[in-house]
C-alpha positions in Angstrom: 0.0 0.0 0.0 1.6 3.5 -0.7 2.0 5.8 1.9 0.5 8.9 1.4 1.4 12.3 3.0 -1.3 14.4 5.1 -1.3 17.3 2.6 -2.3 14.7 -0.2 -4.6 12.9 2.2 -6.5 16.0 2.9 -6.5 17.1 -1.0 -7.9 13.7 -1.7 -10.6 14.4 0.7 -11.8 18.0 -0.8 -11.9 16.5 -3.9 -14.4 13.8 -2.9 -16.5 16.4 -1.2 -16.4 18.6 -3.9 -17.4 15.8 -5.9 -20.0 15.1 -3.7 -21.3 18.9 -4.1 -21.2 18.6 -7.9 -23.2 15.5 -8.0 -26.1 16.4 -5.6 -26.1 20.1 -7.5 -26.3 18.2 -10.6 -29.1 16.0 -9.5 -31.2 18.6 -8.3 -30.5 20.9 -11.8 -32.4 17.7 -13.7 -36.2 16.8 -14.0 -37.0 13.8 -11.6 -38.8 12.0 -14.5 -35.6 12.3 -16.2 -33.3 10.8 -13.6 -35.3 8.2 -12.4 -35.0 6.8 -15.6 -31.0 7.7 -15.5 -31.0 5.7 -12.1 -32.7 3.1 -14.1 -30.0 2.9 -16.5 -27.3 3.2 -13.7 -28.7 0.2 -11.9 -29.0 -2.1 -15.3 -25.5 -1.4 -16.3 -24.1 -2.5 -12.4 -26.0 -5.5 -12.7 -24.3 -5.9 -16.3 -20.9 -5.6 -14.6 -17.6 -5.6 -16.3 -17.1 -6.3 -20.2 -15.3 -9.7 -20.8 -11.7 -9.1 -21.9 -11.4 -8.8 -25.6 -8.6 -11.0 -26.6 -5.6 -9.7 -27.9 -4.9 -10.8 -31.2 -7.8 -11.7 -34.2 -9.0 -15.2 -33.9 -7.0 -17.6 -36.4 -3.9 -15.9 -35.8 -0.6 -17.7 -34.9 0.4 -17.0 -30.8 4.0 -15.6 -31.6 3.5 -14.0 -35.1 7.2 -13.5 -36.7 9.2 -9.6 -36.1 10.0 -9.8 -39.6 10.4 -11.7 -42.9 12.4 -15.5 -42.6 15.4 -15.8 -44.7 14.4 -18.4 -47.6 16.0 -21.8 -47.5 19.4 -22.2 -49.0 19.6 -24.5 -51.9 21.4 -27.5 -51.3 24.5 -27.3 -54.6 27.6 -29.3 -54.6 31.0 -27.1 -53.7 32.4 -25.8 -56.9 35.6 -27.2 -57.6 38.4 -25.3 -59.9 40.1 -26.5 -63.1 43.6 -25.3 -62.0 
């Protein structure tokens, strides 16, 4: 766990109360009709929970695809000799 200093401490803990502030003036700035149904929505998408993880790579594709090109096979030819 990280340690934290007062001063952050205490900033963390404005922020929240400010955050507080914004939401409950925000709440009361909207029609109740309107966020009833946005509590609605709110409660559907918590009971959704998280996404699945998407996988990482397209389905089909090899695990370790390679960095770059392979070198093509050298052709087997028999050693040159000289006519000396």
């Amino acid at each position: 766990m990280t340690k934290r200093s007062r001063y952050e401490r205490e900033q963390r803990a404005a922020a929240n109360v400010r955050i507080k502030q914004i939401t409950a003036d925000w709440e009361r700035a909207i029609p109740p009709e309107r966020l009833a149904a946005f509590a609605i929505e709110v409660e559907a998408a918590r009971a959704r929970g998280p996404r699945p993880r998407q996988p990482d790579m397209a389905p089909g594709t090899m695990p370790n695809p390679p960095r770059h090109e392979p070198r093509p096979q050298k052709k087997e030819e028999p050693p040159r000799r000289s006519r000396y």
